[in-house]
ZAMARGU-4260 file (C-alpha; in steps of 0.2 Angstrom, whole numbers, plus 5000, padded with zeros to 4 digits):
<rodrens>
0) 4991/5142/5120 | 4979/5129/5125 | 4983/5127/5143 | 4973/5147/5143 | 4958/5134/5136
5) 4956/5121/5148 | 4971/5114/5160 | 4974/5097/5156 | 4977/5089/5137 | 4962/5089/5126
10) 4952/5072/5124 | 4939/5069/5113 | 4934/5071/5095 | 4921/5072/5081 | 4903/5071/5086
15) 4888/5070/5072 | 4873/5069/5083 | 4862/5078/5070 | 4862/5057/5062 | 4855/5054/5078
20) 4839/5055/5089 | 4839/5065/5106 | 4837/5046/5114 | 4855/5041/5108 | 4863/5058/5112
25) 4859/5057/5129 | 4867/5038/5129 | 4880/5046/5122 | 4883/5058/5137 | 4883/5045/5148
30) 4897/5035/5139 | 4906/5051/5135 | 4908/5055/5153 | 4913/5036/5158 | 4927/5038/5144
35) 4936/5055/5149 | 4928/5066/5136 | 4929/5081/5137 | 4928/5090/5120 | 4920/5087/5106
40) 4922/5095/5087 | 4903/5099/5082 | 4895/5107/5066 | 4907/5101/5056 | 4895/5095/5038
45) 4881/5101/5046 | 4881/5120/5033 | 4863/5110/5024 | 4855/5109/5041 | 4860/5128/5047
50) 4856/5136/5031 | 4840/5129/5020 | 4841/5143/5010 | 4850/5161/5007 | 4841/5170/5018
55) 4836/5158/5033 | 4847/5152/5046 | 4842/5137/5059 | 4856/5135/5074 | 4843/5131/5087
60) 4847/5114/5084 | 4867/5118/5087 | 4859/5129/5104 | 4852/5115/5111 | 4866/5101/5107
65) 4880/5114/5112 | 4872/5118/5131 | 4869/5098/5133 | 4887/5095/5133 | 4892/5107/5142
70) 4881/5103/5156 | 4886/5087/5155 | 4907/5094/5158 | 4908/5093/5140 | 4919/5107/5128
75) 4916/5110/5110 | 4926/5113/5097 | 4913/5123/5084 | 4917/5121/5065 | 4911/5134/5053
80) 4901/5119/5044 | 4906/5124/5027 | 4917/5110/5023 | 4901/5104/5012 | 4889/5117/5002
85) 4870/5110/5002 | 4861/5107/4987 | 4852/5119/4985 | 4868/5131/4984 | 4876/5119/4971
90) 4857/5117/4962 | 4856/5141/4962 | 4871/5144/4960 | 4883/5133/4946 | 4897/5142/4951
95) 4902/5136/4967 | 4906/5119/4958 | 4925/5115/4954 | 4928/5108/4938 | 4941/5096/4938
100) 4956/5093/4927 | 4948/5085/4911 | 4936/5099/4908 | 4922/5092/4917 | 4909/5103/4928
105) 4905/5092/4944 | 4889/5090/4948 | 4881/5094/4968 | 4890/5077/4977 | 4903/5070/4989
110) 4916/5084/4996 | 4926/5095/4995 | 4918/5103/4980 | 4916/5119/4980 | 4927/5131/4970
115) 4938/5141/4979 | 4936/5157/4969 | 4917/5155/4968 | 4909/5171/4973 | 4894/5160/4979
120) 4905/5151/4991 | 4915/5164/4999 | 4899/5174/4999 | 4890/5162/5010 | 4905/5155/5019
125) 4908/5169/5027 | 4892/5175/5030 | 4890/5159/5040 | 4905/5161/5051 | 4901/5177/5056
130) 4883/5172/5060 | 4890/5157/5071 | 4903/5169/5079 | 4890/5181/5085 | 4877/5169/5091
135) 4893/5161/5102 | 4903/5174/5105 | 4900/5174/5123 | 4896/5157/5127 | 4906/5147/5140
140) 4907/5128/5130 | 4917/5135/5114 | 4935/5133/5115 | 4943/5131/5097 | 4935/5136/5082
145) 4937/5125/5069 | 4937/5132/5051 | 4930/5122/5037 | 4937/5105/5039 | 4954/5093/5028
150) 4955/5107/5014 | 4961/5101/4998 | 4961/5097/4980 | 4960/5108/4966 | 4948/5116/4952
155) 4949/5123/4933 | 4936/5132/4931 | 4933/5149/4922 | 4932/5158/4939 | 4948/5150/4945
160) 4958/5155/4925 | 4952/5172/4929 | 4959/5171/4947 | 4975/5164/4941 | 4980/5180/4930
165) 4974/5190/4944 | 4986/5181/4956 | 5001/5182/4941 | 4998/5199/4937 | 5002/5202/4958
170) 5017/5191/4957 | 5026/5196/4940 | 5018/5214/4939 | 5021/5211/4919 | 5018/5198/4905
175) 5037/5200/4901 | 5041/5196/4919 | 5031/5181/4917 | 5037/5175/4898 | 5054/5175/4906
180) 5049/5165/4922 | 5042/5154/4910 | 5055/5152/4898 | 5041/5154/4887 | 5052/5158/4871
185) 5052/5136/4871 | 5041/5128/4858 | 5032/5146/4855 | 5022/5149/4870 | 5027/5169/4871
190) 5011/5179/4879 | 5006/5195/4875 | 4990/5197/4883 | 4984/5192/4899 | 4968/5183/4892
195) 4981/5171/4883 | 4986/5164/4897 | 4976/5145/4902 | 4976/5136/4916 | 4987/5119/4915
200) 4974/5107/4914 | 4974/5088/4905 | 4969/5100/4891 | 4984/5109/4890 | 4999/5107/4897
205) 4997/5092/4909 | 4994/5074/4906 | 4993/5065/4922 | 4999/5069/4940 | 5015/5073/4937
210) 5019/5078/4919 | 5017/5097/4914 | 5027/5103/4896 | 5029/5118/4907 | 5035/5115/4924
215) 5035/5135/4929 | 5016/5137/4922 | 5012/5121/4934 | 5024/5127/4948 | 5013/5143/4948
220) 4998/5136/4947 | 5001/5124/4963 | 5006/5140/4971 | 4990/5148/4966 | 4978/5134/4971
225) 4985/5133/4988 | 4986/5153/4990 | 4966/5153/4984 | 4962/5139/4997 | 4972/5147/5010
230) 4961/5164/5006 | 4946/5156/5009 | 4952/5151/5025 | 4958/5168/5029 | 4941/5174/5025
235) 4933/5163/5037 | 4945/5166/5052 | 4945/5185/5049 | 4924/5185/5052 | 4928/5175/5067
240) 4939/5185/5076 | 4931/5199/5070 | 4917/5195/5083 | 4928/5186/5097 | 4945/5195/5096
245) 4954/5183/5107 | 4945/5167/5098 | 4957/5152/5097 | 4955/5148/5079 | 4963/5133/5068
250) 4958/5121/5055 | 4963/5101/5051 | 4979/5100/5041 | 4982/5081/5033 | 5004/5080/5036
255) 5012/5077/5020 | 4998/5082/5010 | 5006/5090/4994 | 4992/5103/4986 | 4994/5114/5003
260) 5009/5125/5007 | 5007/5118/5027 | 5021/5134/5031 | 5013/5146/5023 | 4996/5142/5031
265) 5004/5141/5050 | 5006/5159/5048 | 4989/5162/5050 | 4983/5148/5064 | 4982/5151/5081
270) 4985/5132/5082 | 4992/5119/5069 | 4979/5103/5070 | 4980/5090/5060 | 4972/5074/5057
275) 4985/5057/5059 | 4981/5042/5049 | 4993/5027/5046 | 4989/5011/5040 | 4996/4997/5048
280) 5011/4994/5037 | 5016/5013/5039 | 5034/5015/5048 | 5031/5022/5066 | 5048/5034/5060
285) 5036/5039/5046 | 5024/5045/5057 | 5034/5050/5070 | 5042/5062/5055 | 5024/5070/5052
290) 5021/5075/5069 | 5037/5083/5068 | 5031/5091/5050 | 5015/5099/5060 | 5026/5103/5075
295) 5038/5113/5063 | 5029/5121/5052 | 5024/5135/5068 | 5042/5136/5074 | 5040/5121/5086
300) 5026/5127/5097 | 5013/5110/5100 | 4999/5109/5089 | 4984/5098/5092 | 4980/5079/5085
305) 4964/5084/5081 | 4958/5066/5074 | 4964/5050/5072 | 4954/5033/5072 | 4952/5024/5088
310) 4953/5006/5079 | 4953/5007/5058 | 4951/5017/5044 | 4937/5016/5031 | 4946/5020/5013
315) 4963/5011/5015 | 4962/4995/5002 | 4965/4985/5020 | 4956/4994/5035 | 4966/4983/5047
320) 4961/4985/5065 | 4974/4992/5078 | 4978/4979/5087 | 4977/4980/5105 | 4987/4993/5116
325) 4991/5001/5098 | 4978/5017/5099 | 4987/5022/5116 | 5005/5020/5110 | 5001/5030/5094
330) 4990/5043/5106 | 5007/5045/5116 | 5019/5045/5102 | 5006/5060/5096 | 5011/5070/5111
335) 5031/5065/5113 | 5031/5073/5097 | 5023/5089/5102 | 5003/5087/5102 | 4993/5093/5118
340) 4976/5084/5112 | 4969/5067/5106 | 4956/5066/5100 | 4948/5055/5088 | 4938/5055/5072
345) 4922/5049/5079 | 4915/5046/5094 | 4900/5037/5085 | 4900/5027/5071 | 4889/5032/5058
350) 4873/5022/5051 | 4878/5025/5034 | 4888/5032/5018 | 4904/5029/5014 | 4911/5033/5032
355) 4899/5019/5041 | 4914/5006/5043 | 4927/5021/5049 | 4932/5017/5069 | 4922/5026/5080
360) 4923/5027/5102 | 4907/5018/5101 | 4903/5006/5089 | 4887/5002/5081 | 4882/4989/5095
365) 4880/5006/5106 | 4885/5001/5123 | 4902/5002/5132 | 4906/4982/5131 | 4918/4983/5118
370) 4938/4980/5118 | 4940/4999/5108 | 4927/5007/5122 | 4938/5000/5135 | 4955/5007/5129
375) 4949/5026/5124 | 4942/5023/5144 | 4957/5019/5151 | 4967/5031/5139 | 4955/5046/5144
380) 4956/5041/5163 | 4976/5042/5161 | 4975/5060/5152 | 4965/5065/5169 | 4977/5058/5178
385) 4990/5069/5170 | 4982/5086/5173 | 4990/5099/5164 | 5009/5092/5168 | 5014/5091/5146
390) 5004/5108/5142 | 5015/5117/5131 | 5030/5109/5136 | 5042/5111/5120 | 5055/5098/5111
395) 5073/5103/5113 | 5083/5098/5094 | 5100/5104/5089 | 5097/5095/5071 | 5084/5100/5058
400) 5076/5097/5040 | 5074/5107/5026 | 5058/5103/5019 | 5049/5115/5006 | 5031/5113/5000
405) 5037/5121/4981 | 5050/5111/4980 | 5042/5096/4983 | 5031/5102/4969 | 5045/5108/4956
410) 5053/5092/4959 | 5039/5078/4955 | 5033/5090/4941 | 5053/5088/4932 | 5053/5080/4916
415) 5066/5070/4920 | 5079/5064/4926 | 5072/5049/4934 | 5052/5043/4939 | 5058/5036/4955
420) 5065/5051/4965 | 5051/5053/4978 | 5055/5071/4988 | 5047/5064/5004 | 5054/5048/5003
425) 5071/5055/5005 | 5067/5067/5018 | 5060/5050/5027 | 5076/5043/5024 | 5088/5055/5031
430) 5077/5058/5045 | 5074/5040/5051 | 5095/5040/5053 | 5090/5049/5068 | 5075/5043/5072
435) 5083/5025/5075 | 5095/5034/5087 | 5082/5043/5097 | 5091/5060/5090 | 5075/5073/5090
440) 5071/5084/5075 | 5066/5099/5069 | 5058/5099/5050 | 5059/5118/5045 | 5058/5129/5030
445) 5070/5141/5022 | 5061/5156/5031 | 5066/5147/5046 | 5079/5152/5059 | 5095/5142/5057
450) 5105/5149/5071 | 5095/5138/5082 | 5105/5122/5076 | 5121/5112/5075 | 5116/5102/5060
455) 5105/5105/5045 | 5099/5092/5033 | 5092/5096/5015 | 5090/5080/5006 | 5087/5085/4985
460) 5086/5102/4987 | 5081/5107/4968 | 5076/5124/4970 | 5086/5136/4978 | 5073/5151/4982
465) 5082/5171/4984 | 5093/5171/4998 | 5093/5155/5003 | 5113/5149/5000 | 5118/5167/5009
470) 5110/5162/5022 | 5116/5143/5021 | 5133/5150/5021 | 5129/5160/5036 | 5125/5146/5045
475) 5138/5135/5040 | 5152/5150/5041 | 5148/5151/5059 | 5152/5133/5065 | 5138/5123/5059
480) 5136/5108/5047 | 5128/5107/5032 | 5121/5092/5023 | 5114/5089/5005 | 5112/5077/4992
485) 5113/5074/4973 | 5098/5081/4962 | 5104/5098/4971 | 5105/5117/4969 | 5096/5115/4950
490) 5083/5128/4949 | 5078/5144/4957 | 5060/5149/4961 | 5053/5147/4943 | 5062/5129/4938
495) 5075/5138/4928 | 5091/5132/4927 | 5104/5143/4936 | 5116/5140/4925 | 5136/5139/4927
500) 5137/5122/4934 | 5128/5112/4945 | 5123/5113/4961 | 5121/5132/4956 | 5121/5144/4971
505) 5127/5129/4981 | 5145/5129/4972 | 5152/5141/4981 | 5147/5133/5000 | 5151/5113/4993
510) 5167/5115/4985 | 5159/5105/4970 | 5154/5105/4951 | 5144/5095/4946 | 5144/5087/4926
515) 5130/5074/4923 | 5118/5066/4931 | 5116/5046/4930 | 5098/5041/4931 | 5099/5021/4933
520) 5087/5007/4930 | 5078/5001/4944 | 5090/4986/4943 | 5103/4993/4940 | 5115/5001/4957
525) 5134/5006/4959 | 5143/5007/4972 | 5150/5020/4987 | 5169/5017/4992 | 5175/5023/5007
530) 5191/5030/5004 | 5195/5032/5024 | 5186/5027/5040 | 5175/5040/5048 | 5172/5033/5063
535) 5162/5016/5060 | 5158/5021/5042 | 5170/5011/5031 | 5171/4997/5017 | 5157/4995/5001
540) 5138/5002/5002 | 5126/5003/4988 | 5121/5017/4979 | 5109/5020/4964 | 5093/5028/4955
545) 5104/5044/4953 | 5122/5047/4952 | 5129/5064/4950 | 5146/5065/4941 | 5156/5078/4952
550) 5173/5088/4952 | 5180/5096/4968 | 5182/5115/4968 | 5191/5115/4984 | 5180/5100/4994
555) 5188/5083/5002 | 5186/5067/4993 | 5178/5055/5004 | 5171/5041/4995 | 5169/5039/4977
560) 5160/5028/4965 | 5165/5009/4963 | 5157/5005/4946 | 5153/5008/4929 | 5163/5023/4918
565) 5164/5035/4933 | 5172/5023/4944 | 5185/5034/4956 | 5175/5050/4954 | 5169/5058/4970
570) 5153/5052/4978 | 5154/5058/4996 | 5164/5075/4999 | 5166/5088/5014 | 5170/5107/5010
575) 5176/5115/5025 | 5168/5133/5025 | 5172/5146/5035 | 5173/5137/5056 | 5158/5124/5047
580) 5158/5109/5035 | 5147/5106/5018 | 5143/5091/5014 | 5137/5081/4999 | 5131/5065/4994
585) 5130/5062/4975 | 5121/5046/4975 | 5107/5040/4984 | 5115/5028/4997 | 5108/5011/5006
590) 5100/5014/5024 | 5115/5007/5034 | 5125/5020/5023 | 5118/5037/5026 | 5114/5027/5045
595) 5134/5027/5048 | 5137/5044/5040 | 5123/5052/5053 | 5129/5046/5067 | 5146/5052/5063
600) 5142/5069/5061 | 5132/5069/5076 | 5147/5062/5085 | 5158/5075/5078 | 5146/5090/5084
605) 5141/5080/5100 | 5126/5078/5097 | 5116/5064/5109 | 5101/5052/5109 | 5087/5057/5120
610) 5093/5038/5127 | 5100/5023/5120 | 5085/5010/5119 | 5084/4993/5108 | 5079/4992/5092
615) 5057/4997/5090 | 5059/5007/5107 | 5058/5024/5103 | 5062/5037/5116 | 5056/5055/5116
620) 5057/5071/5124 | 5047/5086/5130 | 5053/5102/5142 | 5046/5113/5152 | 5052/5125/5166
625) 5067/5113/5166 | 5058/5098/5168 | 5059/5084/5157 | 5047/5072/5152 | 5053/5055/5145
630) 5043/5045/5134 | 5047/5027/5134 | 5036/5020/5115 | 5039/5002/5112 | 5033/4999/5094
635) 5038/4977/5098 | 5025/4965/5099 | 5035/4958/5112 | 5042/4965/5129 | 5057/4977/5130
640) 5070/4980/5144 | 5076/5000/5142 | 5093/5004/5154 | 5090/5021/5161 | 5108/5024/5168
645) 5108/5036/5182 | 5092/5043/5177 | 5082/5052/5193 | 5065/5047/5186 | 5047/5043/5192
650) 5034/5034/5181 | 5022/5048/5179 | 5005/5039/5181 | 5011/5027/5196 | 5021/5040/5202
655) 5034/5025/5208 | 5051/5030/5207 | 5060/5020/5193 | 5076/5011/5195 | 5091/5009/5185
660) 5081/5001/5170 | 5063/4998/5166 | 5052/4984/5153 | 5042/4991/5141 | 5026/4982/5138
665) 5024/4978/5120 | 5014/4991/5109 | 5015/5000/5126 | 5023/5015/5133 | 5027/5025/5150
670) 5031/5042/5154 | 5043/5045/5167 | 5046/5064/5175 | 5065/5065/5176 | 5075/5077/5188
</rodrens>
């Protein structure tokens, strides 16, 4: 937990004051201190300046930085510095360069490019962390340990071909095993050696993002690259808590990043952090739905925002500033959703490179005179001011997501049927039906714990992994509602088809069949006809982009098509399943559609808005030792008036009680302690 770190909500961020001289990092102190610092993330490229070669280490440097701060009421957060091999490593030792997807051998240069199954790398990566944990084992400044830093991409190099049979030879235990996951017997790829297995590169059987001839040989090398990554990691973290067995330990996930499987990689942080950056044309639900992502993928415990830009980005084609009061909202909109830090990526704006125009606490002028300076002040005076009150409070949800990492990835790779079904997109579309309401979400995987919920959501789910539709039929068996969507129930775990009908496994829980799928032209569209009214749901709404062709096995015909040759055939149906309901929807419905149909089903299972607020007010809440704490986020650039009912609350930073309503401020929020 963090509230065993330090008692109040972390404030602070990345801090580069090996750019610097000595002169500007005792400024630094001083405006640190007038902005509520009180942690920063340290070490986190400096791996060049520790290690000059492979036998000398220099941390003096790190010593002396590390005991400033601290003296100065400062925290740190220690990285492992090797986010970023030196020269000299890439110069010695070829190996620890990635190749990329053509072929081609990087050269020593930007980030992120070490290989993940170098031996040089995880040789010296590890060997650093352990030197870093023993020298700081025992000192007082180090809270969090920060592994590495944003891991990602991918590389195709010899060492990682020879990894990949390593890893498939663990998974399949036999080529057969894999020639059948593979379907290999199509156009003639049957293996019967080990050494005849290549990665899928541009080279062989990719051309592009999202185009593989063999979707399980690319599904398993997805898999693989994020296993090897998460390795890496795990090599890290296990010399650290070697040294310091009750270290706190985490390193910065990126949300919705699609390379990394984010659950798989919760099981072995202390603490989910994760680095928030919208651009300014993002949708607040959007982001309110990643938060939820890094709040879900460790069972719903609070995770940390470990960076986010005080004022703009630097590799957006538009860095638009935040406009004024905007950092703050997004800050608290960060913790409604379950984060107890903000912090920032960085406190001082670099000279140079390709970061030099990224946001920064203090700008290049240097001083304190600046509009950003003056909200992180307020906002790091507000955080003091609430003391330890939100630490490890927890977010109460009775309706959750299904969101999986591999089917994301068997689902962009299909060949087919349509270029314009984006996975995320239609989780983001199901979720902001509640999001609008201010009904609070869970976003969980299949190894999740259902029983926990009323309603579960699982918009496209392709693959259906071992075990998953007995345990959906549990669920649904005893009393709760299901929910999925065309494009479902397709696959198992190596993107075969299971065949006997679509949606597969899922027959049996949905009372359906499923024939064709319709995959229409962006300008084309049908139509979804509500036979009956449930609730306010009735009339004409419009569907398109895919259109599954259904027959009922037992299911109730709710709505059906209003066009083209399938005009009368089922599009909406409900399959009552043991004291629970299944539903699906064949066609991907307009907002105001699958808006109407959420609401219903949360009506039916009595499920209610944190509060009713109007339209760009969101409202959340957090728990703890039955105390709730009520966050009032108005995304408006104009003034809102929010009725709070019978509501016992107090604003927690004036500590004024509240009467029966409140105004927003626009791009402001309030927190109110309710009774």
């Amino acid at each position: 937990m963090i509230s065993s770190k330090l008692p109040k909500i972390f404030y602070g961020g990345d801090y580069n004051p090996e750019q610097w001289d000595k002169q500007t990092h005792q400024e630094d102190l001083g405006m640190f201190k007038q902005a509520g610092i009180d942690i920063t993330t340290l070490n986190v490229f400096s791996w060049a300046r520790n290690q000059p070669d492979e036998v000398t280490y220099h941390f003096e440097w790190l010593d002396e930085l590390i005991d400033s701060l601290y003296e100065s009421g400062i925290y740190t957060c220690l990285a492992t510095s090797t986010a970023a091999h030196p020269a000299w490593m890439a110069t010695r030792y070829p190996d620890i360069l990635r190749t990329d997807k053509d072929g081609r051998k990087r050269k020593f240069g930007g980030r992120h490019n070490s290989c993940p199954n170098s031996p040089t790398y995880r040789k010296y990566s590890v060997e650093i962390a352990r030197r870093l944990a023993e020298r700081y084992k025992d000192h007082p400044a180090i809270l969090v340990w920060h592994i590495s830093n944003e891991y990602g991409g991918d590389c195709y190099c010899e060492n990682c071909e020879k990894a990949f049979r390593v890893w498939l030879k663990q998974r399949y235990g036999t080529l057969d095993a894999v020639n059948t996951a593979w379907n290999t017997g199509f156009w003639g790829h049957t293996f019967y050696d080990w050494d005849e297995i290549v990665l899928p590169d541009n080279r062989s059987e990719e051309w592009g993002e999202n185009s593989s001839s063999f979707q399980g040989i690319s599904l398993d090398y997805s898999r693989f690259n994020s296993d090897s990554m998460l390795e890496c990691y795990r090599l890290e973290y296990d010399a650290v808590r070697s040294v310091i067995p009750d270290a706190l330990i985490t390193t910065n996930l990126m949300g919705f990043y699609k390379p990394l499987d984010y659950f798989k990689w919760a099981k072995y942080m202390d603490i989910v952090s994760w680095d928030n950056y919208p651009g300014l044309d993002t949708p607040v639900s959007f982001t309110a739905l990643a938060h939820d992502l890094m709040r879900g993928i460790k069972n719903g415990e609070p995770f940390m925002l470990m960076e986010q830009t005080p004022s703009q980005q630097n590799w957006q084609a538009y860095n638009s500033l935040k406009r004024p009061g905007v950092m703050r909202l997004w800050s608290y909109q960060a913790v409604a959703h379950g984060a107890d830090t903000v912090m920032f990526f960085q406190l001082r704006r670099s000279a140079g490179a390709c970061e030099k125009f990224h946001g920064a606490v203090i700008e290049h002028v240097g001083h304190t005179d600046t509009r950003v300076f003056r909200e992180v002040s307020e906002l790091g005076h507000e955080l003091q001011q609430l003391g330890d009150q939100l630490l490890d409070s927890r977010i109460e949800a009775r309706v959750a997501i299904l969101f999986d990492w591999e089917n994301w990835w068997a689902v962009e790779k299909s060949s087919g049927p349509t270029i314009a079904l984006k996975y995320v997109e239609q989780i983001h579309k199901y979720y902001k039906a509640f999001y609008d309401r201010n009904v609070q979400v869970d976003i969980i995987s299949v190894d999740s714990e259902f029983s926990h919920y009323d309603m579960i959501l699982a918009p496209v789910l392709y693959m259906v992994k071992p075990g998953l539709a007995e345990k959906l039929e549990q669920f649904t068996s005893s009393g709760g509602t299901f929910v999925t969507t065309f494009f479902s129930g397709i696959v198992g775990e190596s993107d075969l088809v299971t065949l006997g009908g679509y949606p597969g496994e899922l027959r049996k829980l949905l009372g359906i069949w499923v024939e064709e799928i319709d995959a229409l032209l962006p300008s084309m569209g049908n139509r979804i006809v509500m036979n009956n009214t449930l609730g306010d749901l009735s009339g004409d709404y419009k569907c398109g982009m895919l259109c599954d062709l259904l027959h009922t096995e037992g299911a109730e015909v709710l709505a059906r098509y209003g066009e083209d040759f399938y005009q009368g055939m089922p599009v909406l149906t409900r399959n009552t399943f043991g004291q629970g309901e299944a539903w699906y929807i064949a066609s991907d419905g307009e907002e105001t559609f699958i808006a109407g149909l959420m609401k219903h089903l949360c009506d039916q299972k009595r499920i209610q808005p944190v509060l009713d607020t109007p339209v760009g007010v969101e409202a959340g809440c957090r728990v703890k030792d039955g105390r709730k704490f009520l966050f009032l986020l108005n995304h408006n650039a104009e003034a809102a008036s929010v009725d709070l009912g019978n509501l016992n609350a107090e604003d927690m930073l004036s500590n004024n009680q509240v009467a029966s309503s409140i105004e927003v401020p626009a791009r402001s929020s309030i927190l109110l302690s309710v009774k």
